[in-house]
N, C-alpha and C positions, 0 to 999 in steps of 0.2 A: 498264823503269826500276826499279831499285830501290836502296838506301842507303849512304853511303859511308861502309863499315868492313868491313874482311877479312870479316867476318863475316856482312855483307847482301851483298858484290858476289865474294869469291872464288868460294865454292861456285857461284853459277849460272852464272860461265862455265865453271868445270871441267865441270859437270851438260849446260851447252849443247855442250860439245867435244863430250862423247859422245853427245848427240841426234842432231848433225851425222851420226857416220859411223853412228849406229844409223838415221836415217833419212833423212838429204842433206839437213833443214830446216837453215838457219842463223838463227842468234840469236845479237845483239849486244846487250849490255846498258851502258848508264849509268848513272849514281848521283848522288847529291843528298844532300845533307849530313843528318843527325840531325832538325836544327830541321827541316827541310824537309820531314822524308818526317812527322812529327810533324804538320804542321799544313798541307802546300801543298793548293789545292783538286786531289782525285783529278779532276774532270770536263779540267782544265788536259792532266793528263799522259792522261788516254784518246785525246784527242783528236792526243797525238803520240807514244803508242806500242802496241804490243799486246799486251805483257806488264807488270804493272805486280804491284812487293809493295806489297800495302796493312797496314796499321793496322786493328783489327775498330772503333775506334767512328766511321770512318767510314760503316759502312754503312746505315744509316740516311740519309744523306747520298746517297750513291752510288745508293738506290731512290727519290729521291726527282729525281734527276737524272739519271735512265736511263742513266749511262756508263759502266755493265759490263756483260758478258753474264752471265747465270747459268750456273752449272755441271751443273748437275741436267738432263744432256743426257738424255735416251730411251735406252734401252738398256744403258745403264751403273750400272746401279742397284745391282748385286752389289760392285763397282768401290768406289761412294761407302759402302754399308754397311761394306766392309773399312775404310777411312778413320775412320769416325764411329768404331767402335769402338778403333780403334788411337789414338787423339786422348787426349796427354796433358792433362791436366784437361779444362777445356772450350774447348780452341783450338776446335775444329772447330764447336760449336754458337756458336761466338762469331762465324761466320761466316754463318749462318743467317740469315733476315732476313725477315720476311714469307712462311715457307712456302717461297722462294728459297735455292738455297746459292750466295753469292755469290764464295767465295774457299776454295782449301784451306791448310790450315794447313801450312808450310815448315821454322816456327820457330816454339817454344814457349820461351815466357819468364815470370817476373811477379819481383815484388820477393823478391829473398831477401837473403841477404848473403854478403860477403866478409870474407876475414881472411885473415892473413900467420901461417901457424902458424911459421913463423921467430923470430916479435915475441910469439905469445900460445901459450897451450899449449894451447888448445882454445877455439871459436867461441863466444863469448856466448848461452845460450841464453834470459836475461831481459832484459827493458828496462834493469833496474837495474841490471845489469854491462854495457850500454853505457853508462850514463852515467855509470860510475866510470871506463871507456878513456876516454872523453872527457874529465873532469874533469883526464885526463893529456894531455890534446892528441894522441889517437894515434886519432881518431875523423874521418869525412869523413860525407854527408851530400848527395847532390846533392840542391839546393832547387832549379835553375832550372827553371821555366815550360817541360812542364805536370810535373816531377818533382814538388815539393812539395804538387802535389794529388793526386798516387798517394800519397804519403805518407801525406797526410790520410783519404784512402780506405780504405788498408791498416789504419790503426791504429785507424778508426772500425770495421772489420769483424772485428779484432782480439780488439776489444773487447765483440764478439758484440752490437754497432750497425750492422749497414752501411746504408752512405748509400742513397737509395734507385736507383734504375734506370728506374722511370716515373714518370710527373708525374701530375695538374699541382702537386702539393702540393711539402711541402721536402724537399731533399736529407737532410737531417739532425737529427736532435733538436735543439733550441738548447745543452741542457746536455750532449749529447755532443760537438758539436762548439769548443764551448767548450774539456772536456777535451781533445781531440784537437792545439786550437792550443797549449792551455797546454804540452803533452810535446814539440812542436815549438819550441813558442818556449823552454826549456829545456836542449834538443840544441843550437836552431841560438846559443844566446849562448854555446855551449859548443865549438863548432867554427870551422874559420876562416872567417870573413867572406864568403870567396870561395866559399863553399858555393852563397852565391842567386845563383851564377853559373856553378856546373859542371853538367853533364848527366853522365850513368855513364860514359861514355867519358872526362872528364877527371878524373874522380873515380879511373878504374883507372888511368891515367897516371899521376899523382902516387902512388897506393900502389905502383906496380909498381916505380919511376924507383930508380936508386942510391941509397942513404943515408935511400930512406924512411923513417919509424916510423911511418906511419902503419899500423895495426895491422888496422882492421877499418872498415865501410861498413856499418852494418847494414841499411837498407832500400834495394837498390839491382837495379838490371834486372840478370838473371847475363849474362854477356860470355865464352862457351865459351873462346875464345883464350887470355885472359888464363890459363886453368887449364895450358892447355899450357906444357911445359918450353921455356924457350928464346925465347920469345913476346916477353919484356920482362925487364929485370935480374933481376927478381924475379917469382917464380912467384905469382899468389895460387891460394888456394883457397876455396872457396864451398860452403855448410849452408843446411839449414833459417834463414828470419828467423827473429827472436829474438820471445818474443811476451809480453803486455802484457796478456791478460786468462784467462791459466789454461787456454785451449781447447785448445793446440796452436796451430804456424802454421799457422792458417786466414787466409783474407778479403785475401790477399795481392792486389793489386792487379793483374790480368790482362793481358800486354806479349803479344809475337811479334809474328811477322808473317804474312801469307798470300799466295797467288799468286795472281791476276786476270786477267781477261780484259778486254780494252778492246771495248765495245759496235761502236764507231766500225772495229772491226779489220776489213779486207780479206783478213785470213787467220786468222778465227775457230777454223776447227776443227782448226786445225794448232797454235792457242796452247793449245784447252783439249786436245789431244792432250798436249800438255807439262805441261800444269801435272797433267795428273793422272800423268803418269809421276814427277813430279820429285817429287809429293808420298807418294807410294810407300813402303813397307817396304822394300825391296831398294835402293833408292836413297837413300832418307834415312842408315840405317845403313851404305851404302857410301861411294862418291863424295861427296853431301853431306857427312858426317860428316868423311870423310876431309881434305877441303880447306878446313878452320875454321868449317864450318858448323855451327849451332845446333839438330837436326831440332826436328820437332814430331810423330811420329811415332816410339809407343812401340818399334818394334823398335830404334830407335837408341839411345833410353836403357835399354834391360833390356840391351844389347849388350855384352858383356866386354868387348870390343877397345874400343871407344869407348870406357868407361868408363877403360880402366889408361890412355887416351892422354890423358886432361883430368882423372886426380887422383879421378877417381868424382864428377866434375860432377852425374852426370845422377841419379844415387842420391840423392845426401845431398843433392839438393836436390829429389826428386820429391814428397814430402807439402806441400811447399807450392805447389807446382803443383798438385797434385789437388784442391787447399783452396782453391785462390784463384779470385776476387771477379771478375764481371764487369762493366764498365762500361755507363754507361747506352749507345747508338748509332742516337739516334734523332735524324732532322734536328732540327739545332741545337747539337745536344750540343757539337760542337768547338769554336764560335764561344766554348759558356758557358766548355769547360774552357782557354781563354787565358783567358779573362778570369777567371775565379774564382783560379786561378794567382796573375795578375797581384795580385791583392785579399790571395792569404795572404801572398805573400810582402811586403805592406805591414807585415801584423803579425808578420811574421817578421823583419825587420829593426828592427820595436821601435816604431812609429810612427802605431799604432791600435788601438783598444781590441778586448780578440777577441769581443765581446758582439754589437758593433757589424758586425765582419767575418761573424760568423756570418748575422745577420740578410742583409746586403746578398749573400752564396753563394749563399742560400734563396729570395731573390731574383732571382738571376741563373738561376738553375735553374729557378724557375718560368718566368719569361720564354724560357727558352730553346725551351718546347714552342707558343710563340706560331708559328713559322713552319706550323708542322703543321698549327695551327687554322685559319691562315687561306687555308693553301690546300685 
């Protein structure tokens, strides 16, 4: 199972075409919308497939529910070492879990941004010359749930704050995340409405579509496709995020995906036989690469050929991969991050004080380490 956009489902069956005649295994994959691979409980889909891409903060979740196998088989130790080290930023330790390696990393992502050098002559590289695109309507924003708390994340860690990652205390200083709403709630009365309703993929829609102006997305998951020629009316291209406290982009909020194994599989050692081919240097910067995929594996982005095909994607956006921010992924986590979401974008739409929001986050974060405690 894994997610429905060119980008989570072409590559692995082009990837599975070739496992077939390199080994007679067959592999069929399905998909599941955005919101879904985002939040469905993983124990649901172990139990009806054998491959599965996950999300890293569920794995804390996933050890607590025994529904994957680990990866960290005997024998293959030289295998996983080449991996760790080839892991751009920290995809691969973002899979790590208890001394477990849960998942390998397929696809490497976190917040960077977009722009139409068509519309702008070069990427915004401060806060304040996005919010002069904006002040022109030529600015997008995906806020919906859980983007607008990667948001908050990114620009709390930005800001050489980041939230924290273990409990039981709060996520956040009160007066930084104060500032953090206040910069949000100033983009988002500055963009369209429809913002605390798009996810990235409708946020590239709309800049890609004929007759956009929409110029630039500053904190938004990169979407390799979209860089390719021919993709959508309009080409974009994608840089370093823009950043907000002097550091460089840092503290970008840490996306991709990884490949799994289902506990419950009846053909365990044939799925982690895959998952560690497909996570692979020679594969990622081939076939993956070649058929709209995203790797997460550095030979794909140091690759020439990959790079002149997506516009130098993987470059001028690697320092904020290297710099970015891992989220908490301890059970609970997922439950808080809907709902703390759900709470910004109250004051993201104008209709709660952010003193008030800060506090009840702080809270939702504490309470989230309650399932832990009590089992």
């Amino acid at each position: 199972m894994t997610w429905n956009h060119p980008r989570g489902y072409d590559p692995m069956v082009a990837c599975s075409r070739l496992w077939k005649e390199k080994t007679g295994v067959s592999i069929e994959w399905e998909k599941r919308s955005l919101q879904d691979f985002e939040s469905f409980p993983v124990e649901e889909l172990a139990r009806a497939y054998d491959l599965i891409v996950i999300d890293h903060p569920h794995v804390g979740q996933i050890t607590a529910e025994k529904c994957l196998a680990p990866l960290d088989v005997p024998g293959r130790e030289a295998e996983r070492e080449a991996l760790a080290k080839a892991s751009v930023g920290r995809s691969y330790p973002s899979y790590t879990w208890q001394g477990r390696q849960w998942a390998f990393p397929i696809d490497a992502a976190s917040q960077v941004q977009a722009w139409r050098p068509d519309l702008i002559e070069a990427a915004p590289t401060i806060w304040t010359e996005v919010l002069e695109l904006a002040q022109q309507g030529r600015v997008l924003l995906p806020l919906r749930p859980p983007h607008s708390l990667m948001c908050f994340f990114t620009l709390a860690a930005d800001l050489g704050r980041p939230c924290a990652v273990e409990g039981p205390g709060d996520l956040v200083d009160p007066e930084v995340g104060e500032t953090v709403i206040e910069m949000l709630r100033e983009m988002a009365a500055l963009v369209d409405p429809e913002c605390l309703t798009m996810d990235p993929i409708a946020v590239f829609e709309k800049m890609a579509e004929a007759g956009s102006r929409i110029a630039c997305a500053p904190l938004i998951y990169g979407y390799v496709p979209y860089a390719a020629a021919g993709f959508r009316p309009n080409r974009l291209f994608f840089s370093d995020m823009p950043t907000v406290g002097g550091n460089g982009p840092v503290g970008s909020a840490l996306g991709g995906t990884g490949i799994a194994v289902s506990a419950f599989s009846t053909a365990a050692e044939e799925a982690i036989d895959f998952a560690y081919w497909i996570a692979s240097g020679d594969v990622q910067r081939g076939p993956y690469a070649a058929n709209g995929g995203q790797p997460g594996h550095a030979a794909a982005w140091e690759d020439e050929a990959v790079n002149a095909e997506t516009g130098d994607f993987y470059r001028a956006t690697r320092a904020t991969l290297e710099g970015a921010w891992v989220r908490p992924r301890h059970d609970g986590y997922m439950a808080f991050q809907q709902a703390a979401s759900d709470r910004l974008n109250e004051v993201l739409a104008g209709r709660q004080d952010p003193r008030r929001v800060v506090a009840d986050i702080n809270r939702l974060f504490r309470e989230s380490f309650a399932p832990a405690a009590a089992g």
